[in-house]
C-alpha positions in Angstrom: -2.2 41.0 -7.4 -2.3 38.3 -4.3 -2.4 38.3 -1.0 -1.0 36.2 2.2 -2.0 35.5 5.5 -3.3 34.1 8.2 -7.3 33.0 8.5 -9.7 33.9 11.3 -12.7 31.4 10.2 -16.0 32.3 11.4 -19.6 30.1 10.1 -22.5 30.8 8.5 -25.1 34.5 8.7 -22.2 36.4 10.1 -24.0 39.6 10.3 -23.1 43.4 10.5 -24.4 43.3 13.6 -21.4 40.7 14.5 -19.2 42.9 12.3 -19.4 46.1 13.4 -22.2 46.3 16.6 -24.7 49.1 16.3 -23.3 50.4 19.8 -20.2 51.2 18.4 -21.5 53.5 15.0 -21.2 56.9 17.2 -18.4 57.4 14.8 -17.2 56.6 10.8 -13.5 56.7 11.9 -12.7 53.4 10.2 -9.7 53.6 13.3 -12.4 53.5 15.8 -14.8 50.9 14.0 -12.1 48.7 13.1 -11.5 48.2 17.3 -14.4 47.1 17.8 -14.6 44.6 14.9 -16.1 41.2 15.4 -16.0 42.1 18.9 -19.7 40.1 19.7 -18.4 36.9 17.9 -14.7 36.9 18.4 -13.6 39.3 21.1 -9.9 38.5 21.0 -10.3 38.9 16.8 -8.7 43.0 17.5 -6.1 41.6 20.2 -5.1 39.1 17.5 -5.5 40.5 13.8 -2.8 41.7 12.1 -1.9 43.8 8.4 -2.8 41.0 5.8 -4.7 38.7 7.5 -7.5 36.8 6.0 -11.2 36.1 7.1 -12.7 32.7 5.8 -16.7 32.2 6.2 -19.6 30.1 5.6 -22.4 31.4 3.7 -24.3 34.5 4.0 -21.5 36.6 5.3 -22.6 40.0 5.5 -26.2 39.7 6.1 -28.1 42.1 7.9 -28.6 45.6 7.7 -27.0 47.4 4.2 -24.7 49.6 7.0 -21.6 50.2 5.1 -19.6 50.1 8.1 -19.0 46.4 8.1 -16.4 46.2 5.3 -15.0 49.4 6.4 -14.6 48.0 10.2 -12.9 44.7 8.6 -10.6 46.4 5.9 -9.1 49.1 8.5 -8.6 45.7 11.1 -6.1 44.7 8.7 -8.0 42.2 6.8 -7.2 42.1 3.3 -9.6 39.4 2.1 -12.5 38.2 3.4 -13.3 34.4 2.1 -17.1 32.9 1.9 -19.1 30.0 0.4 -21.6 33.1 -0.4 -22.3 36.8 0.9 -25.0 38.5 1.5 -25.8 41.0 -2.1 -25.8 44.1 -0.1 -22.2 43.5 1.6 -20.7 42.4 -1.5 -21.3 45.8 -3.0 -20.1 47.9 0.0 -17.0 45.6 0.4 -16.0 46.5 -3.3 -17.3 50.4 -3.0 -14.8 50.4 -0.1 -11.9 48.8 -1.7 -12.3 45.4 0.2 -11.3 42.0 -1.9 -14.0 39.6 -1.1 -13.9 35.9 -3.5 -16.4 33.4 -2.9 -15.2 29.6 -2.8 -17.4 27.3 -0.9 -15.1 24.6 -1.4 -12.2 26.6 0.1 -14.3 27.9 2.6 -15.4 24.7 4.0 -12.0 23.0 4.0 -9.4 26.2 5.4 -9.2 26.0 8.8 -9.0 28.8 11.5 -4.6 29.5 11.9 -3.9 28.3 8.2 -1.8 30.4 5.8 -3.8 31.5 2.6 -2.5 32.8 -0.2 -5.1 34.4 -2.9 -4.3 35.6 -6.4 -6.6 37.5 -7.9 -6.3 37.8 -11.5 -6.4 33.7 -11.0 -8.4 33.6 -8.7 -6.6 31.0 -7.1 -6.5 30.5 -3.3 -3.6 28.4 -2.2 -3.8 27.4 2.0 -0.3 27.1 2.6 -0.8 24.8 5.5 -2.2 22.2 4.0 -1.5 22.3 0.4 -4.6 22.1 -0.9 -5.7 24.5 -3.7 -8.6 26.3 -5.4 -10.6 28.1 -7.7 -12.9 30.8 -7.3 -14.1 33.2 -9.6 -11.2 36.1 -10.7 -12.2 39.5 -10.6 -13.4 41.5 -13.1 -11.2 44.0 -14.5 -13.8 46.7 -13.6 -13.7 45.4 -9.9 -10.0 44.7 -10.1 -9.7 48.5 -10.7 -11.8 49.7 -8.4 -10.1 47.6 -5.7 -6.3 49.0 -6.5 -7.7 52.4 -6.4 -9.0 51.4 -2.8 -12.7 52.2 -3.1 -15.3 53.3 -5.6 -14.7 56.9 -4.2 -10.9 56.8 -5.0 -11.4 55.3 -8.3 -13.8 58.1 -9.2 -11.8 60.2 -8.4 -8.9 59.3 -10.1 -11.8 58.4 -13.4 -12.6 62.2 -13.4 -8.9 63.6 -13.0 -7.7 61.3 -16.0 
């Protein structure tokens, strides 16, 4: 599976704070969280995202508090892959448990640039920026996580586990 789009590059200890602002949890409507995403660090980000767009970030993406609504504010933006020299441990899980692709690359995440074209394959694990040409290598999925990602969530893939 790969996907294509266009990058929204943020920098390094982008936090769930950033991701999803406290303010905004009077509701787990991914709909209402995902209108308010990046909001504090990038308020045109909900004016400007689109269905298969990309984040790219420095390292520690995700730190913070464990609130599970970060992923889910960025996957129901439209983002389907989120980019990072490193994440923090906590948002790594709850971006998988809620179905959302996350690869680290520092190398692509230092040289994509905000408005380039990415393309990412992830039984590769290949990122391609189609802007510049330039290619690399993260670390493919595992087939465990590749799973859980199709099925859109740990919950779905569950699911689907028990009815098999």
């Amino acid at each position: 599976m790969s996907v294509k789009g266009k990058v929204f590059k943020y920098g390094n200890d982008v936090d769930t704070d950033v991701i999803i602002p406290a303010r905004h949890l009077t509701s787990a409507d991914p709909k209402h969280l995902a209108s308010h995403c990046m909001e504090d660090i990038d308020a045109d980000f909900v004016k400007n995202v689109k269905e298969g767009d990309i984040i790219v970030a420095g390292s520690n993406f995700g730190c913070g508090s464990s609130r599970e609504h970060a992923p889910i504010a960025i996957k129901a933006s439209g983002i389907t892959l989120v980019i990072a020299d490193s994440f923090a441990r906590i948002f790594y899980r709850n971006a998988i448990n809620v179905g959302l692709p996350i690869m680290e690359c520092p190398e692509a995440a230092f040289a994509i640039n905000q408005g380039d074209e990415v393309e990412a394959d992830f039984d590769t694990g290949v990122i391609t920026d189609l802007t510049t040409g330039e290619r690399f290598k993260a670390k493919p999925f595992p087939e465990f996580i590749k799973r859980i990602i199709d099925a859109g969530g740990l919950i779905s893939y569950t699911k689907m586990k028990s009815e098999a």
